[in-house]
N, C-alpha and C positions, 0 to 999 in steps of 0.2 A: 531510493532510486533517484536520479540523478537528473532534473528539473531536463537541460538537455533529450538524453535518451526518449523523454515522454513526449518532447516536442518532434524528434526525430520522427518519431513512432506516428504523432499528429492528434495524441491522447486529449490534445486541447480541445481539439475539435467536438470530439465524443462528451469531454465535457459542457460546452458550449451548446449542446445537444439535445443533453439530459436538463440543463437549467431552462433550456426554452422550453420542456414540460411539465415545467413547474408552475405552481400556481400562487404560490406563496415568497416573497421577494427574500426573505430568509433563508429559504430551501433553494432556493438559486442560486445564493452565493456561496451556501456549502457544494451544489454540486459542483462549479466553478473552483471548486476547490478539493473536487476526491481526487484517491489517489491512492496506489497500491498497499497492499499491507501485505509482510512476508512472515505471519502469521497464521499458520492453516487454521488453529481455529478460532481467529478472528474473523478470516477470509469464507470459510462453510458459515458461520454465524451471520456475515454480511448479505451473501447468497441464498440464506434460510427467508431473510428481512425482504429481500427483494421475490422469492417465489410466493410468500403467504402474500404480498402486493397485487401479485401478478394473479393469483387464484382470487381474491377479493374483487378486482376490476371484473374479472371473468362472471361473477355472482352477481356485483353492483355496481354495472358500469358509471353509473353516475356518482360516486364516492370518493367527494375530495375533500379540500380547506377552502375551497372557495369563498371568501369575504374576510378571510382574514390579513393585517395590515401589521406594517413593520414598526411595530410602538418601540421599538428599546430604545430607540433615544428619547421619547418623551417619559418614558415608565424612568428611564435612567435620572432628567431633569427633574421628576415629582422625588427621587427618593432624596435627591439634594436640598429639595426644599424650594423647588420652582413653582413659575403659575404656569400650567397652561393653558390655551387659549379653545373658544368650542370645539372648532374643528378636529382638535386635537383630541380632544375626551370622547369626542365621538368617534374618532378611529377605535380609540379606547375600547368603547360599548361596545361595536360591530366588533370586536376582535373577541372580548369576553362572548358577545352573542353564538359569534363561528365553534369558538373553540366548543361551547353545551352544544353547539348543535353535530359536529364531529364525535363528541365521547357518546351522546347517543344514541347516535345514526350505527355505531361499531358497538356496541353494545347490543342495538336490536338484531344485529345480523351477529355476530358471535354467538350470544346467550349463553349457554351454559357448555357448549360442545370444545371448549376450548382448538377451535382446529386454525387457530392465528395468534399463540402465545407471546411472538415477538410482538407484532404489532400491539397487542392486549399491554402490552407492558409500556409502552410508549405510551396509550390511551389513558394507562393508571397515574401518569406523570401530569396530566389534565386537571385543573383548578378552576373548577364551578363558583364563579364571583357573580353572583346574582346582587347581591346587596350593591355592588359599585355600579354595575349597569344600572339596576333602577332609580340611584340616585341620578345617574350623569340624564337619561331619559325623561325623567323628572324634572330638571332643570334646564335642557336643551333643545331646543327642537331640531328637525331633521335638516332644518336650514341653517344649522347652526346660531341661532339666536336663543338668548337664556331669556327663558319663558316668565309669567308674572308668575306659575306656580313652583317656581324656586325657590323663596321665601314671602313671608308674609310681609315681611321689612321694604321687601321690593314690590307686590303688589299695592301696597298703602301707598309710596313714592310716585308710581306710575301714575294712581288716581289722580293724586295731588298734580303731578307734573302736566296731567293731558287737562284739568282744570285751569292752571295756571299759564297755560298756551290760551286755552281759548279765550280767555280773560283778555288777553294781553294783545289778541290778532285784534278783538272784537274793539278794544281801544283804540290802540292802532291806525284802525281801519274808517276812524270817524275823521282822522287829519285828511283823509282823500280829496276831502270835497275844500279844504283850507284851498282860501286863495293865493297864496304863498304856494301852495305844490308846482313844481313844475312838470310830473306825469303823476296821474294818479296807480303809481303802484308802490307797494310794500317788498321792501328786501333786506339782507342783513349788512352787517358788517362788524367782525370783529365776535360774530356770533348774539350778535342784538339786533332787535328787530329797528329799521329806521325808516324814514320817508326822504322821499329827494325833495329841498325846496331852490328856489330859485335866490342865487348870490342876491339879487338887489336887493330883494324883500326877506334878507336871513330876519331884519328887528322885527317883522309881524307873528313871526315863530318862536318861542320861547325852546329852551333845547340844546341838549349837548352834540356839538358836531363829531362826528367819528372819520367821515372820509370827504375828498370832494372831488368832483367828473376831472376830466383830463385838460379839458376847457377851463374848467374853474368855473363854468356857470352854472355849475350845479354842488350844494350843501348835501351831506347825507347827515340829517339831524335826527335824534332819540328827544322826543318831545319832554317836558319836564315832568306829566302824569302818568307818564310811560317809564320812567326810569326805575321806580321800582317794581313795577308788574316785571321787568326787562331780569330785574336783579333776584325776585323769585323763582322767575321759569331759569335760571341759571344755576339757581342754587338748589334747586330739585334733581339739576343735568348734576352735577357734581354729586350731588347724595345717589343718585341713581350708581355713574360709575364705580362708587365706593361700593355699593351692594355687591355690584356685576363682579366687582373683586373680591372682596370676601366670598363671595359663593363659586367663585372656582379656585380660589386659595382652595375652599373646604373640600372640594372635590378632588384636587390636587392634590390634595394631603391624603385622600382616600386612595390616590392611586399609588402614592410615594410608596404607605404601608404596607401594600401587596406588591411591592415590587419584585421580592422575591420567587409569592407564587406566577406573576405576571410572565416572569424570566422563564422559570420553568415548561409555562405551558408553552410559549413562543417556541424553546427548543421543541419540546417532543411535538409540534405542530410540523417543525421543520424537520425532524425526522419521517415523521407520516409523510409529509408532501413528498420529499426526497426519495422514499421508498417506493411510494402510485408513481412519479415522475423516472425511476429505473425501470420499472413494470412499465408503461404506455411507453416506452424507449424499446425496449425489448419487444413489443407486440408490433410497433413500428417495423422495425427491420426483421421481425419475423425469428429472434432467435430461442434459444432455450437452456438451459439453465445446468450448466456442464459439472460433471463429476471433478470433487478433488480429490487428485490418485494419494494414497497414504504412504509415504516414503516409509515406512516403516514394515509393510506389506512385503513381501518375495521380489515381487513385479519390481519395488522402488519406483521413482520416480517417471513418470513416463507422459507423452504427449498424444492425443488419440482426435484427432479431429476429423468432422464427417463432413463433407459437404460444405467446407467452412468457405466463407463470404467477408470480403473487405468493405465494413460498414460505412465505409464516406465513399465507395465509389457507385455507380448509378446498377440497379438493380437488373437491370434491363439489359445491362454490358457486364458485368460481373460473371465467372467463371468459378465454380465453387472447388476449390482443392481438398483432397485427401490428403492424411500425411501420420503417419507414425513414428514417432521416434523414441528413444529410449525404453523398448523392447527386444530387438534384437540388434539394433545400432546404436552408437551416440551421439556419432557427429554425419550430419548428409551434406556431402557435395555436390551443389546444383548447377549444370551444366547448358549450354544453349545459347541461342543468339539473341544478341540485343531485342531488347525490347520484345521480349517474350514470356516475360510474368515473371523474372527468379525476383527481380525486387519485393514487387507485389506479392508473392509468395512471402517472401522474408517480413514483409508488414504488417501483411496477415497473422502470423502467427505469434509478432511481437506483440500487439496493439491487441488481439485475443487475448492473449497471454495477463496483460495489463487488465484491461475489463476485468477479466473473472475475478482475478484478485482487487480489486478495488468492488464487488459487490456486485457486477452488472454479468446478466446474461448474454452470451456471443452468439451472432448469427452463424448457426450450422446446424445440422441436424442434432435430433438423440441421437447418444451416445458418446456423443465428446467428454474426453477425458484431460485434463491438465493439472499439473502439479504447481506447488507453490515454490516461486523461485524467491531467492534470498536477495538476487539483484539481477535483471536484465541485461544486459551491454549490446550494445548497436553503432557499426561504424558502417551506416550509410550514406552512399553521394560520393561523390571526388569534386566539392568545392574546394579550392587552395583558400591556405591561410594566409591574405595578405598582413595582415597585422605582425604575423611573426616570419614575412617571409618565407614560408613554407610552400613548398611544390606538393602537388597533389598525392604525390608517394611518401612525402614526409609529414603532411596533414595524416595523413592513413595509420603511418606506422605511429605516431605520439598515441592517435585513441586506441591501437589495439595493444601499445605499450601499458599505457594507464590502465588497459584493462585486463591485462595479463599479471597484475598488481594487487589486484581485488577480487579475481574470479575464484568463484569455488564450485563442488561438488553438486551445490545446489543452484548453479545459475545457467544460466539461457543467455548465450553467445550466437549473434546473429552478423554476419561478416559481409561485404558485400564488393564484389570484386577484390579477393585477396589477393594480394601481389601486384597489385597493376598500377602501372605510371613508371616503371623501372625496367630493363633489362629481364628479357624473357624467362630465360635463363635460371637466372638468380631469384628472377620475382617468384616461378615456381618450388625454386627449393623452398625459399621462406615460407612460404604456403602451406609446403609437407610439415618443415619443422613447424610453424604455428599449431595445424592438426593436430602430429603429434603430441606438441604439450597440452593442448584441451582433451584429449584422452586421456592423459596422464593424472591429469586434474579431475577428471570424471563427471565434466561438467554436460548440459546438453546445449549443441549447436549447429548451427544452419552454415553453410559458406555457399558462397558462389563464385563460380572463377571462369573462365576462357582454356584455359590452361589443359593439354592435351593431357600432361604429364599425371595431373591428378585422377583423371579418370582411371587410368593403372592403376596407380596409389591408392585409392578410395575402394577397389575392388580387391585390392590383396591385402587391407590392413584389416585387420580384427575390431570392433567397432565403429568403424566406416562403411558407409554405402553412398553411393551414387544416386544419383538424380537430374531429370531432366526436364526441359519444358520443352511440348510438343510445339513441331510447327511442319505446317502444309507447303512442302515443297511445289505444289501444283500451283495454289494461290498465292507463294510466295509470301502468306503473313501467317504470325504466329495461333496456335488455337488456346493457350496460356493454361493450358491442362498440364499440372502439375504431376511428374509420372516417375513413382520412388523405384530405384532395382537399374533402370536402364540411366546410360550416361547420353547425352546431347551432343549434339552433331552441328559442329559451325554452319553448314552448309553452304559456306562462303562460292565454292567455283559453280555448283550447282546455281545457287539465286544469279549470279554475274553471269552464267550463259544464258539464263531467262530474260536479264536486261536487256539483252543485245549483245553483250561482249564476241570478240571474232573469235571461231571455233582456235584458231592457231595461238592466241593468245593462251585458250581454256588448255589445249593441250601441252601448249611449252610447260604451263602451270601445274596440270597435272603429276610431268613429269620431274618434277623437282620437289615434289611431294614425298617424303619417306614411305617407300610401301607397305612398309609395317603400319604406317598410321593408315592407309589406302584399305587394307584388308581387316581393320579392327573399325574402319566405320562401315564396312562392308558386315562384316559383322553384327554392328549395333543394328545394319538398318536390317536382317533379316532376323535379328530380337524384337526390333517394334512391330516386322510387320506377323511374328508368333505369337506376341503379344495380344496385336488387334482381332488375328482370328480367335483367338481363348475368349476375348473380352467378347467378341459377336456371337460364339457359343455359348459362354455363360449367360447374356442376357435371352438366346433362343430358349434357352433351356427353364429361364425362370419365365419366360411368357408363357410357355406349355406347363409349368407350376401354378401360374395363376390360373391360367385355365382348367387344371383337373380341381383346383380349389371352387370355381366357381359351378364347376358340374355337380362337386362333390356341396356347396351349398344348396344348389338348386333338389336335389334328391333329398338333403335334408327336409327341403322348406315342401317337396310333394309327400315325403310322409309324415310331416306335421298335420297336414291336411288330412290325409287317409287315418289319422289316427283323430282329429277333430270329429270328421265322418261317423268313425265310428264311434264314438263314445253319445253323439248326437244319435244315434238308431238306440242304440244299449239304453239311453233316458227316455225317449219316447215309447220304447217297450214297456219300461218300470212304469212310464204314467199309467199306459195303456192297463197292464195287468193290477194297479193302484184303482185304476175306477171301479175295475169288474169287483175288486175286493169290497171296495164300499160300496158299491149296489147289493154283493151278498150280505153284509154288516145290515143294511138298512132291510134285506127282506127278514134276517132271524130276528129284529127288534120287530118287524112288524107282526109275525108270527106268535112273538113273548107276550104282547099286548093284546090277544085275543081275549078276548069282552067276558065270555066262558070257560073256568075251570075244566069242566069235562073235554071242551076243546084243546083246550093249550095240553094236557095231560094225552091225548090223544096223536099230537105233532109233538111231542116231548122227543120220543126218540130220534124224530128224522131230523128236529133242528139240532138233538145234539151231537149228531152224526156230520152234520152238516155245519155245528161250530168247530167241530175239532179236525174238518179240511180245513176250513178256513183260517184257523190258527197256524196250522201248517203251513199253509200257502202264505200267511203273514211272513212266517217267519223265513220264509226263504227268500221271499222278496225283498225282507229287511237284509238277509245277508248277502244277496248279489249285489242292495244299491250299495252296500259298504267296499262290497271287494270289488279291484279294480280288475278289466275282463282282462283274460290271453288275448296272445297274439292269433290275428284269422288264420289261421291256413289251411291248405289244399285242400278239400273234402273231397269224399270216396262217395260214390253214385247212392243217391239215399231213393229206397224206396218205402212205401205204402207199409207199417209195420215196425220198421227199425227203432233201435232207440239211438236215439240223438242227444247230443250235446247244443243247449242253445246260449251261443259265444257270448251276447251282448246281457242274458240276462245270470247267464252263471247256476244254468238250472239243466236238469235233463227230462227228455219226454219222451213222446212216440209217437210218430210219424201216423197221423190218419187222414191227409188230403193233401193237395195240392192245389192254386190260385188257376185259373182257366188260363193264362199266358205262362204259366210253368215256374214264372220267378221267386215267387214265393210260394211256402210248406206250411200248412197247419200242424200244429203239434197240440195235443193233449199234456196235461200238466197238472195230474192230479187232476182239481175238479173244473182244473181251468184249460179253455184251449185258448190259443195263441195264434197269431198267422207271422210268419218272420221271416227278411230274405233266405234266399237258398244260402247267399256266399257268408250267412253269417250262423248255420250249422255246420255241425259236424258229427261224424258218425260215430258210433261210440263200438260198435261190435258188436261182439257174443256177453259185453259186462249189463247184467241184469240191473232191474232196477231197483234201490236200496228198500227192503220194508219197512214199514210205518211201524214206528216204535207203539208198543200196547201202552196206551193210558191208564195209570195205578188209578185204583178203584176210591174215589173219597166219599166221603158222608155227605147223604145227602144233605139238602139245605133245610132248615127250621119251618120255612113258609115259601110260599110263592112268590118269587120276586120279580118286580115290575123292571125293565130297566130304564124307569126315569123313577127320580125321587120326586115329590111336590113337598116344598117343605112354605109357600106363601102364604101370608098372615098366620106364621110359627114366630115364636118369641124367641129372640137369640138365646135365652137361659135354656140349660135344656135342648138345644141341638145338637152339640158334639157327642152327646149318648146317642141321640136316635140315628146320626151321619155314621158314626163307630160300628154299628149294630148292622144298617145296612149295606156297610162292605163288608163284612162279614158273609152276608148271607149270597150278597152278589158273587162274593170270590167262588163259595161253596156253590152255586150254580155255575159256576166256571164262565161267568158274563166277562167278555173283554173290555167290556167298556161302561159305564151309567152313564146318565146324566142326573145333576143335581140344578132343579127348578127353584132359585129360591129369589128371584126377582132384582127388580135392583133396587128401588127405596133409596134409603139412607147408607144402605152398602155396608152396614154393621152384620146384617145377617149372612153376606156373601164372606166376607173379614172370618167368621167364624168358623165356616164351610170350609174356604181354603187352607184357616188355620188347621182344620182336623186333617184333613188331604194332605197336607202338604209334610205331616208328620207317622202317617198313618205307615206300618210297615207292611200290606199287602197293597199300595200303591204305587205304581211306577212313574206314572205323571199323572199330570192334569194340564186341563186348557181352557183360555174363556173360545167358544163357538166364534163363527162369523156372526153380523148382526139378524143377517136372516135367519138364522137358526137360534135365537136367542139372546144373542149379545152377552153384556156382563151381568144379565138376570140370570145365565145359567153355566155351570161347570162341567165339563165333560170329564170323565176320572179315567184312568185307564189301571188296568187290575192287573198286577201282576198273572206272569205264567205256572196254573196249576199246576 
């Protein structure tokens, strides 16, 4: 696409955009540098890169490259065989550092779900150089000074050198008090230490002169005991810089070696950054992430924009357009007076157009759709060509010549005032015939004209439709609503008699108006104003849609509640009728354990009469809490007798009282009675109630069984026979439940117990007790159903 076009469009800007989101000085200059691809699926592949961006930010807003630095020209001077300097390898480090801490920062938030592939594959392009970081660390500090633990060569030198100073000051420093000084201070010159004497008295001073005052009455003499102290501490400063070089040669050379993977991670860095940087762009301007149409599809090629918004203009003034094309049109002629959006429309839909295919999301709603074009062409403006002497009608026709050169089936032609700067006339035919060839061509395209003639033409051609941009004849300024089906109306004599123009002016003008053109804008203006009643019906009609939606929630969200309600009654039933259960469980154990044979033999029958309701009533309780209850409804007048259905617990009874306020029924329940609201019975009729299946008759039991076992200070050997033996005998007394006593100790004898229970085939569970009932000293069994 053609460097022009993009600037026309103001594509630079958008890029210039996406780079100040950037964080990474690499990823700035590629964004400074995108640009469309006529590739779909390069183009979906770019837009995949940028939505796993945009969903990542959305998880971890804080996920960037932040600390990483533009080394490729230093990594580029190490591979040649350069030194570089600390500052430099410390960009180094901090860049190796960024880059581990990026791979995995995106590794922790990936893990194994792969649901950001692209990105994942950038991240695998990541080169973890821990060994050159902690060499360069090792030898530099944060100040950039190469440290004494560098090498050993340079810490020994440093020793020596900070000895050989102080040797040398301390010397030095004894000349102060000479009477030949002329100040007593120490300074250098030449990088050796010297003292100032006074010209008259240089013979009292033994000493090589290096400099002297400006006067000339001052010597700066190196004393003669001083000259070699002078020549040591210098030749330490020399051995030092030789170290200081060789040890960033060696570092240098470390980085030279990895320059390749250096190179690499720099790029996929600058791809991550690039991609967060179209994502924070996109969240910016609020857009989202538009469907590429499949020209291969039925539909073919087509343009589907919702609400779309022109990204460089202020959001606040911005006017979002609708626009379909290349579904049942292919070229729309947009109509209307100056300075009432047909540009801005036409920019819009270029500079969109552009975005998607270069990877970035376009502000407008879901559901925009665009297709990938093969080349854009855009002849916006009437600047004249002074370079080539061209007039503003001959600037016009050379771009839409050049472009009538190159346009295909698959391109996006955007025209802007066709025909104008010429002869009315003429300029409208040209117009037609231009149209017509970009249909012929079967390309998609926008125009916009003045031109009465084309409104006709645009409504009687086969692939042409019309378009207009609204504007308020009351307020005399545009409202820049973009309005496809209807043609635009100059409104030239109308605005001029709102200026002030003299009524006799407006009517001489009138009259010289073709009445044909008189009664087809007569026309249009009783299409816009059918239009606007359709438009303020359709939206009455979708405010009374959200409102039955919001009634039709709120009924939702009250019989959420009524069914909360009741499922809360239906559980505290099941506890209620759960206690009464285990209060009768704890009286037939108390009964089982009477002290005396002849006794227990005596209430034998009535608690076994009285385990096998209570079994029953087990098991019914167990299957209401399982099933989940009907729906309540209406109940038929229950009296004193009937049988009932009770909703919440999934059970039926007979009615034998009633609560002193009436709102609640007692109901009988087998050997249990119940108290329940009214509205959560129902009456059952004339259907009786189910009889109690006969219990098959088993053998009695061996002995009398206790229902606790004691098995404390018993020896683990030798328990699973006596554990085996006594569920045996429990089952054959049809005991729902034992408990086994066996303490807790060492916890081998309870190991043993569980072990036999837990395999045993007339066991259904077991359980350790609460602490007050035992704790893990004792096992509760529970027996299968005789």
């Amino acid at each position: 696409m053609a460097t022009d076009i993009l600037t026309t469009l103001e594509f630079d800007r958008i890029q210039a955009a996406v780079a100040h989101q950037c964080q990474f000085a690499v990823a700035a200059e590629h964004a400074l540098e995108l640009g469309p691809s006529s590739d779909s699926s390069t183009v979906r592949y770019l837009l995949r890169v940028t939505d796993e961006a945009y969903r990542l930010l959305e998880e971890q807003p804080g996920f960037g490259v932040g600390g990483c630095r533009d080394i490729r020209a230093q990594v580029e001077r190490a591979e040649i065989g350069g030194v570089l300097q600390p500052d430099e390898l410390l960009d180094v480090a901090a860049t190796i550092a960024a880059s581990r801490s990026v791979r995995r920062s995106f590794r922790r938030v990936e893990e194994s779900d792969q649901r950001f592939p692209e990105l994942d594959e950038f991240v695998g392009f990541i080169v973890e150089l821990p060994g050159i970081e902690e060499s360069i660390r090792r030898c530099i500090s944060d100040k950039g000074e190469v440290l004494d633990s560098a090498s050993d060569a340079l810490r020994t030198i440093r020793q020596q050198l900070r000895t050989a100073h102080s040797r040398l000051l301390e010397r030095i420093n004894r000349y102060l008090q000479h009477a030949a000084i002329q100040d007593p201070l120490v300074t250098q010159r030449d990088g050796r230490y010297v003292v100032p004497v006074r010209a008259d008295r240089r013979g009292q001073l033994r000493g090589v002169v290096h400099d002297t005052s400006a006067s000339g009455q001052t010597l700066y003499v190196e004393p003669m005991d001083v000259v070699e102290l002078n020549n040591r501490w210098r030749e330490l400063q020399v051995a030092e810089r030789h170290e200081i070089e060789r040890i960033l040669t060696a570092l240098s050379v470390q980085v030279g070696s990895a320059a390749s993977e250096l190179n690499r991670t720099l790029e996929a860095l600058a791809a991550i950054d690039l991609a967060l940087a179209k994502a924070r762009y996109a969240s910016s301007t609020r857009s989202t992430r538009p469907t590429i149409s499949d020209e291969q599809s039925p539909e073919g090629r087509r343009v589907i924009l919702r609400r779309a918004r022109h990204p460089l203009l202020e959001p606040a003034t911005v006017v979002p357009i609708d626009l379909e094309l290349g579904t049942s049109f292919r070229v729309l002629v947009v109509t209307g007076p100056n300075t009432g959006g047909k540009t801005v429309a036409l920019k819009t839909l270029g500079l969109l157009s552009v975005m998607a295919q270069s990877g970035l999301f376009v502000p407008a709603d879901d559901g925009c759709e665009l297709p990938v074009f093969d080349g854009i062409f855009a002849d916006i403006g009437d600047e004249q060509s002074i370079e080539q002497s061209l007039s503003t009608f001959s600037s016009h026709m050379v771009r839409v010549i050049a472009m009538l050169r190159s346009v295909t089936s698959d391109s996006l032609v955007l025209l802007d005032e066709m025909g104008a700067g010429t002869d009315p006339d003429e300029g409208a035919a040209l117009a037609r015939s231009i149209i017509v060839e970009l249909l012929e061509v079967g390309c998609l395209a926008v125009t916009t004209t003045h031109y009465s003639e084309l409104k006709a033409f645009a409504y009687s051609t086969p692939g042409a439709e019309n378009g207009s941009v609204e504007f308020d004849i009351k307020t005399l300024s545009p409202t820049y609503r973009l309005i496809v089906g209807i043609p635009g109306q100059s409104n030239a004599l109308a605005i001029a008699r709102r200026l002030g123009m003299p009524d006799r002016v407006i009517d001489r003008a009138r009259a010289l108006v073709d009445p044909d053109v008189e009664r087809a804008d007569e026309l249009l203006a009783e299409i816009r104003e059918r239009r606007t009643q359709a438009e303020m019906a359709r939206r009455e009609a979708e405010q009374h849609r959200l409102a039955a939606e919001a009634l039709r929630r709120d009924a939702e969200h009250d019989r959420a509640e009524a069914e909360i309600e009741r499922e809360s009654a239906r559980r505290d039933a099941l506890a209620a009728v759960e206690s009464e259960l285990a209060e009768a469980r704890q009286a037939i154990r108390r009964i089982r354990e009477t002290p005396t044979r002849v006794a227990a033999e005596q209430v034998r029958p009535t608690t076994e009469a009285a385990r096998r309701d209570l079994e029953q009533a087990t098991q019914t309780v167990k299957k209401t809490a399982r099933s989940r209850p009907p729906r309540v409804t209406k109940t038929a007048p229950i009296a004193v007798g009937d049988q009932v259905e009770l909703v919440a617990l999934g059970g039926d009874g007979e009615v034998i009282g009633f609560s002193p306020d009436g709102d609640e029924v007692d109901v009988q329940m087998g050997p249990f009675k119940v108290r329940q609201p009214l509205s959560s019975i129902r009456k059952i009729g004339g259907r009786a109630k189910p009889e109690r299946r006969a219990t098959p008759a088993m053998p009695p039991p061996r002995r009398e069984v206790n229902v606790e076992l004691h098995l404390r200070g018993q020896r683990a050997a030798g328990v699973d026979k006596l554990v085996d033996e006594y569920l045996h005998d429990a089952y054959l007394s049809r005991l729902p439940f034992v408990r086994i006593v066996h303490g807790k100790g060492t916890g081998a004898l309870r190991e043993v117990v569980q072990d036999v229970v837990r395999r045993h085939p007339l066991v259904e569970k077991y359980e350790t007790p609460p602490h007050y009932e035992g704790g893990e000293g004792v096992t509760v069994v529970y027996l299968r159903e005789s």
